[in-house]
Backbone as a ProteinNet text record, in pm:
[ID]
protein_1_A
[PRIMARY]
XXXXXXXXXXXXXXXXXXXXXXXXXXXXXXXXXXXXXXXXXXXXXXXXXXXXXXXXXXXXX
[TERTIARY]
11904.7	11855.9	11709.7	11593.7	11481.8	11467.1	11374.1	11351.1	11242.4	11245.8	11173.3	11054	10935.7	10818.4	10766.8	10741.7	10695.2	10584	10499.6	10345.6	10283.9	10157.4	10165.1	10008.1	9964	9860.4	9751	9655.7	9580.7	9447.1	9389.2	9247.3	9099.3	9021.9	8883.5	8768.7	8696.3	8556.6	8481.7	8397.3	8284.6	8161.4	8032.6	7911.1	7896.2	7823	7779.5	7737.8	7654.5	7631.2	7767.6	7846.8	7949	8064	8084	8148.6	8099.5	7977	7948	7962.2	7934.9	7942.7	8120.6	8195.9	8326.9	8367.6	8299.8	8328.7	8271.3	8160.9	8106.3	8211.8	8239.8	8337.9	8446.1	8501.2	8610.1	8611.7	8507.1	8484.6	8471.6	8355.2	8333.4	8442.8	8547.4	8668.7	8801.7	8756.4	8853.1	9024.7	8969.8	9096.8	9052.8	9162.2	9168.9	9098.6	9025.8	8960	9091.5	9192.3	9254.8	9326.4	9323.6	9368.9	9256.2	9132	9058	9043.3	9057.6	9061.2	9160	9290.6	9405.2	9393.5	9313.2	9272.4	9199	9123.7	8975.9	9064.7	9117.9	9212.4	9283.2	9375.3	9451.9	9407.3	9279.2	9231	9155.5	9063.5	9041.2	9139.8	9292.3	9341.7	9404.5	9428.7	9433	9363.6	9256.7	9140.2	9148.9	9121.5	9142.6	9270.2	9367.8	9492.8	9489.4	9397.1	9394.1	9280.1	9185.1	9062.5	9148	9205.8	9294.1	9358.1	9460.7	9535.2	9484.4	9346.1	9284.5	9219.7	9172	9106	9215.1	9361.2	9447.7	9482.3	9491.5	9550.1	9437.9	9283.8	9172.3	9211.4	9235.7	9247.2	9400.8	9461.2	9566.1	9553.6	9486.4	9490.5	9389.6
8688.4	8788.1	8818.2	8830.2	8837.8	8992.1	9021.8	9174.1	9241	9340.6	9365.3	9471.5	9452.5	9566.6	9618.9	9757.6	9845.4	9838.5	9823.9	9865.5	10032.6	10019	10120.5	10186.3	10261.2	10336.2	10402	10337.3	10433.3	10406.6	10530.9	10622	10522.7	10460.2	10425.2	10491.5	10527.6	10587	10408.8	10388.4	10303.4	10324.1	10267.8	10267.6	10216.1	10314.7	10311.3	10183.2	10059.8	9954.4	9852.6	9873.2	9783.6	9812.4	9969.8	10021	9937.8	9955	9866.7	9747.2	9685.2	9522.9	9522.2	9572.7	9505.6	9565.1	9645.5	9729.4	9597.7	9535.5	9450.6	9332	9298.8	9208.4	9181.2	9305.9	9368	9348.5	9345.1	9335.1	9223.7	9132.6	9004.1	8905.1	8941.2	8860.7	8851.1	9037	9059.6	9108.9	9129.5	9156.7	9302.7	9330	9514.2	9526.8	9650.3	9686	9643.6	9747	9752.3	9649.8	9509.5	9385.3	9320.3	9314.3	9279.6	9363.8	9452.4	9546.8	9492.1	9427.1	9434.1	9273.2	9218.2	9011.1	9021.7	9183.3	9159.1	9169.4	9302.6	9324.5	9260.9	9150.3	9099.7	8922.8	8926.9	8814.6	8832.2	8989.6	9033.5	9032.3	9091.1	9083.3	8933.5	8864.6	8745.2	8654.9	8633.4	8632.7	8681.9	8808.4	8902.6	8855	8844.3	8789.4	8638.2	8558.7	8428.7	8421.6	8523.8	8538.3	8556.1	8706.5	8749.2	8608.6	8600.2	8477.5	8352	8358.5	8205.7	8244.6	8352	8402.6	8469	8505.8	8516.7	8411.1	8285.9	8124.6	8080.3	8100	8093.3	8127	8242.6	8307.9	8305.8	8238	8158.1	8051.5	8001.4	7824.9	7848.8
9513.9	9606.3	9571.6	9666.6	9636.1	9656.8	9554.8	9471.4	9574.8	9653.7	9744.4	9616.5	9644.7	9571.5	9681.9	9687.5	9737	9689.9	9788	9812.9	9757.3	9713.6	9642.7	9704.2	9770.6	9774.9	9674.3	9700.3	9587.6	9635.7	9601.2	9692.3	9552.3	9662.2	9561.7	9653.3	9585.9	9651.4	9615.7	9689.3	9661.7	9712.3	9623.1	9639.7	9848.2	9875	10039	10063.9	9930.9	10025.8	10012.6	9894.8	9863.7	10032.2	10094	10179.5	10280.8	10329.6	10431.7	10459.3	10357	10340.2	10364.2	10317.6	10308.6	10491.9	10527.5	10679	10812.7	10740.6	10840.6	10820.9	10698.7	10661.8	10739.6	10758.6	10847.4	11003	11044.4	11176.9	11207.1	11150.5	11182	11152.5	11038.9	11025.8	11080.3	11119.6	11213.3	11082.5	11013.9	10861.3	10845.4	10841	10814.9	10658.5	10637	10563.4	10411.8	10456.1	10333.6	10288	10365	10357	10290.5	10296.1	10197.2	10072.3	10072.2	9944.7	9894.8	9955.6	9836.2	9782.6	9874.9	9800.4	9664.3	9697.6	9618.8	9472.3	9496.1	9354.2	9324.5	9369.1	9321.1	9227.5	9341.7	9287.2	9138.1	9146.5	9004.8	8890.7	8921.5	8837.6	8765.8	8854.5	8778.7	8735.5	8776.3	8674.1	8560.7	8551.4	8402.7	8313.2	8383.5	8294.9	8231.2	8352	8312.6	8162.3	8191.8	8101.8	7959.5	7948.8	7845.2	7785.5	7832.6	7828.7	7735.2	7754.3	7744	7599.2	7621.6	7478.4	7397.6	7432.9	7264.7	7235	7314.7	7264.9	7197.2	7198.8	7095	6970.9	6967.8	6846.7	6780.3	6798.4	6759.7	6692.8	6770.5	6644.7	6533.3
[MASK]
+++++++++++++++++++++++++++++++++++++++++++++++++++++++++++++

């Protein structure tokens, strides 16, 4: 049975030119604001995990 996750809300203020840019983003792509907000983060976070990840297997051998 596949595990349903609930989506989770949470409030960011951002710098006015970073707001705009992702607002024009929005329009010209035609992708809801908060649909790119949630690529941006998710793609950050795995990055970061892959980063982490890569540098405790360094410090292992």
């Amino acid at each position: 049975m596949a595990e349903y996750m609930q989506s989770k809300r949470v409030a960011v203020t951002l710098p006015d030119d970073a707001r705009e840019f992702l607002e024009q983003e929005a329009k010209e792509t035609g992708v809801p604001l908060s649909n790119l907000m949630s690529y941006i983060a998710v793609k950050y976070v795995r990055e970061e995990k892959r980063r982490r990840l890569s540098t405790a297997t360094d410090f292992k051998d």
